[in-house]
C-alpha positions as CSV (number, residue, x, y, z in Angstrom):
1,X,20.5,-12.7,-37.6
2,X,18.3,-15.9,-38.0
3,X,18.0,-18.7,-35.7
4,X,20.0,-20.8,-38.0
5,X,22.8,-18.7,-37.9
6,X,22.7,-18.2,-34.1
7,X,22.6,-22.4,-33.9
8,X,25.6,-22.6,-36.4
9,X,27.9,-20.2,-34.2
10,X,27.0,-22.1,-31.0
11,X,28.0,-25.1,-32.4
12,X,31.1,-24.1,-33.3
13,X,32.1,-22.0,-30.4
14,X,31.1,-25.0,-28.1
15,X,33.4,-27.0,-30.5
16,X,36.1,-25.2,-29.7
17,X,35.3,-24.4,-26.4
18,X,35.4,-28.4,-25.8
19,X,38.7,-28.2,-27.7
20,X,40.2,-25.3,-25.9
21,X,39.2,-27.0,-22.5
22,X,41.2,-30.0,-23.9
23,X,44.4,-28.3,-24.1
24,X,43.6,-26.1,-20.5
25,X,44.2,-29.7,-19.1
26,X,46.7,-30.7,-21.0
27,X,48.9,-27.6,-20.5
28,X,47.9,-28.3,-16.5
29,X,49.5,-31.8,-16.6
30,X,52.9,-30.6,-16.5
31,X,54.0,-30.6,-20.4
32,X,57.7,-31.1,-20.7
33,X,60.2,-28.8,-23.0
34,X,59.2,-30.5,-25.9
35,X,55.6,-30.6,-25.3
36,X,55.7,-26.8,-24.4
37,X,56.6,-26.1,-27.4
38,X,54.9,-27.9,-29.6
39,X,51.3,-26.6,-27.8
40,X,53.0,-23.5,-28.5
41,X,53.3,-24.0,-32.0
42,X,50.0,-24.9,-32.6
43,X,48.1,-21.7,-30.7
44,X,51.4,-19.5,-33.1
45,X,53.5,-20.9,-35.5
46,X,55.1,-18.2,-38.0
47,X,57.2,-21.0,-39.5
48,X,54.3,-22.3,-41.1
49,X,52.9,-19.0,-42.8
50,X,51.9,-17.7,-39.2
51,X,49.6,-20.7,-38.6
52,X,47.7,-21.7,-35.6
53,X,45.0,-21.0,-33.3
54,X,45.4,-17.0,-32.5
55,X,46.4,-15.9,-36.5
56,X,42.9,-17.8,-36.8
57,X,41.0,-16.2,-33.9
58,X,42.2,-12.7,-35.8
59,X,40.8,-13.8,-38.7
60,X,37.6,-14.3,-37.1
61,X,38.0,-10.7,-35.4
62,X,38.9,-9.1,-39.3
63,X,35.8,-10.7,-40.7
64,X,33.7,-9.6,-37.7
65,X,35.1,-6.1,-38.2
66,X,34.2,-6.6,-42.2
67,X,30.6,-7.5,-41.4
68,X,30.1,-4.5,-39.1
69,X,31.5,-2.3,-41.5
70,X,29.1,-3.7,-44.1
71,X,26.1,-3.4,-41.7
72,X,26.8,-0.8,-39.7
73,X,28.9,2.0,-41.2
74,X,28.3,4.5,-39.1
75,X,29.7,2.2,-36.3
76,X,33.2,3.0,-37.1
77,X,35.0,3.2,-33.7
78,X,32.9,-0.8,-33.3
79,X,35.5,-1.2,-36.4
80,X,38.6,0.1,-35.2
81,X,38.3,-1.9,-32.0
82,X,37.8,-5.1,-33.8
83,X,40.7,-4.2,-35.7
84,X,42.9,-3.7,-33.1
85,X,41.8,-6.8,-31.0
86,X,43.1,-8.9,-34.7
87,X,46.1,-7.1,-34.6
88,X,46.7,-7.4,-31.0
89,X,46.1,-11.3,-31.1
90,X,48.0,-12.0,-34.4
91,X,50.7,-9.7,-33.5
92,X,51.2,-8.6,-30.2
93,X,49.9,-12.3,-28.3
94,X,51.5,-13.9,-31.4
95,X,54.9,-12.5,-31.5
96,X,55.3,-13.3,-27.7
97,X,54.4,-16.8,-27.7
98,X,56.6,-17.2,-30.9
99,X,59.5,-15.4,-28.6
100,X,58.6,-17.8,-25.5
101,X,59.2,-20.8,-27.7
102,X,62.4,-19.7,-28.9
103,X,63.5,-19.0,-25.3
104,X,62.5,-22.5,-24.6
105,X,64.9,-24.3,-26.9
106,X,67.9,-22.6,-25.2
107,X,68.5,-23.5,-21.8
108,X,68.4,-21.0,-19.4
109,X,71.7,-19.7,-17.6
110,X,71.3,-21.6,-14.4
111,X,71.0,-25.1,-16.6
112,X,74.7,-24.2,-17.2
113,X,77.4,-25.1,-14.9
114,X,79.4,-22.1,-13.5
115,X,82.7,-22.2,-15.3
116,X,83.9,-22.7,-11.3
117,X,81.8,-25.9,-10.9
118,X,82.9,-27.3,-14.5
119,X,86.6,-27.1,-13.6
120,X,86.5,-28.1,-10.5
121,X,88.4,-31.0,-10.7
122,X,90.0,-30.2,-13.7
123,X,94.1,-30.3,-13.7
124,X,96.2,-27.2,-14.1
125,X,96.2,-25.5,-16.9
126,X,100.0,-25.7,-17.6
127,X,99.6,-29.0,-17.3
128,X,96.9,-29.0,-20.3
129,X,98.9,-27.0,-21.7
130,X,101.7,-29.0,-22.3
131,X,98.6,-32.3,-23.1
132,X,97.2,-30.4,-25.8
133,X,100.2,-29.7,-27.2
134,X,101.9,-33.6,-27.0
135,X,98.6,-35.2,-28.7
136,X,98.6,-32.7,-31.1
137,X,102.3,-33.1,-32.5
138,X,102.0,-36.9,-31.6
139,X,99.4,-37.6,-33.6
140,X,99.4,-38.9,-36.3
141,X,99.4,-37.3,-39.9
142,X,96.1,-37.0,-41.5
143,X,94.4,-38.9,-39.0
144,X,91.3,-36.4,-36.9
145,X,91.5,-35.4,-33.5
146,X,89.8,-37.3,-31.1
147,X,86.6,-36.0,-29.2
148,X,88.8,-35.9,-25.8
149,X,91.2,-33.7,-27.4
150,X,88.8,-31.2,-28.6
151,X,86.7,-31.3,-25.6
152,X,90.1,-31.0,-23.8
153,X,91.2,-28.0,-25.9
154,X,88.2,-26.2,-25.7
155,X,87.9,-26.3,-22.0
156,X,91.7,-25.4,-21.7
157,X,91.3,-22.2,-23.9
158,X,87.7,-21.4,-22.3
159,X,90.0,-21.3,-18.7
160,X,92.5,-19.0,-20.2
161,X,90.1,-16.3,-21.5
162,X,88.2,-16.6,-18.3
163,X,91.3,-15.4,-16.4
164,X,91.5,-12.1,-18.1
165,X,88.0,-11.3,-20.0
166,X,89.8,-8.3,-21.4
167,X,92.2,-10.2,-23.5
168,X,90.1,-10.6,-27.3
169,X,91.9,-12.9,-29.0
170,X,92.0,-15.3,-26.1
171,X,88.2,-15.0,-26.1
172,X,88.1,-15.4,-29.5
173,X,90.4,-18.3,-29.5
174,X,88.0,-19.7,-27.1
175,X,85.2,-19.2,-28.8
176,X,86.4,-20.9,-31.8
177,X,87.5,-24.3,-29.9
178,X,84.2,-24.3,-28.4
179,X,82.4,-24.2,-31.8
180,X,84.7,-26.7,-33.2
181,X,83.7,-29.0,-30.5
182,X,79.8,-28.3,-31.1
183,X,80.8,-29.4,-34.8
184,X,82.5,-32.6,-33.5
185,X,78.8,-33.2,-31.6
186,X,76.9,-32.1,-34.1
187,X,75.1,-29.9,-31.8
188,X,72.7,-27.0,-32.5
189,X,73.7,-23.7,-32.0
190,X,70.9,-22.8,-29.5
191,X,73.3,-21.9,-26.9
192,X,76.9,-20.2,-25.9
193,X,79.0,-22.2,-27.2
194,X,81.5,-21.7,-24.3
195,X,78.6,-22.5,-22.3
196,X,78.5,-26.1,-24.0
197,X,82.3,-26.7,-23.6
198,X,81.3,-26.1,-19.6
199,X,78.5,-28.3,-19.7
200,X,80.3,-31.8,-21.3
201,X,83.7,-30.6,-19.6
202,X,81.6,-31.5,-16.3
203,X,79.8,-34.2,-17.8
204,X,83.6,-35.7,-19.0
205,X,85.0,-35.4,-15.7
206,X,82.1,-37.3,-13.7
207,X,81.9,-39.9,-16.1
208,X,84.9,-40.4,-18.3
């Protein structure tokens, strides 16, 4: 290898060394969800055609294995260990920081009020029951249900199929309320929906 070479890969490694010691303190600063993400993104993003730093680091490691294969062919098992390290860091590393970043855009199950916590001050179901049931038949034709009354609804049927887990249509029934309702927000699906209707019930309830 000539000097020039030599100078031209420590250039570029300090480059991205100086770089990669850019994001170490970033990532130490206490990122938020968003920000998480989005440094996640750019080490592994398979959105994008499996862009980002790591598919690019393997891409370094394939060529490396090329050139010793070229050079050196009788330095096979040097090959196959380059090989793998590519695969390992486009696949392996990759795959898991692409499934750490999904995990991150669903809020995990203690972010969720208990269905005991959401309903806590919520009124007897007979009671909603027989609310649900007056606005619906008292209002008016062709005009959309409010937000309360889905909200409402959801949370209702949600209470019901909580009281006997074994009865499928009532979880079914309360499954489809509690989509309607992400409709009516125009929320992503990145949760359980009945999980949602848990979440704004006790949200509706402290501030109504």
């Amino acid at each position: 290898m000539s000097q020039l070479d030599q100078h031209r890969i420590n250039t570029a490694t300090h480059t991205i060394r100086l770089g990669l010691d850019d994001l170490l303190r970033e990532a130490r600063t206490g990122l938020d969800t968003a920000d998480q993400r989005h440094l996640l993104r750019r080490l592994y993003d398979p959105a994008n055609g499996g862009t980002g730093l790591l598919p690019l680091l393997a891409e370094i490691l394939t060529a490396a294995s090329a050139a010793v294969g070229e050079w050196q062919p009788n330095h096979e098992s040097a090959t196959e260990a380059l090989d793998e390290a590519a695969a390992y860091v486009a696949d392996s590393a990759g795959h898991r920081i692409n499934t750490a970043c999904n995990l991150l855009t669903r809020p995990a199950a203690q972010d969720w009020p208990t269905a005991e916590q959401a309903y806590a001050k919520a009124p007897s179901t007979i009671s909603e029951v027989g609310w649900t049931v007056r606005t619906a038949t008292e209002r008016p034709f062709g005009t959309e249900a409010s937000r309360e009354f889905w909200l409402r609804k959801a949370a209702l049927l949600d209470r019901i199929a909580l009281t006997d887990e074994h009865i499928r249509d009532a979880a079914e029934a309360a499954d489809r309320a509690a989509r309607r309702l992400m409709d009516v927000d125009d929320a992503a699906v990145i949760c359980d929906p009945r999980h949602y209707v848990r979440q704004q019930y006790a949200l509706w309830t402290t501030n109504p």
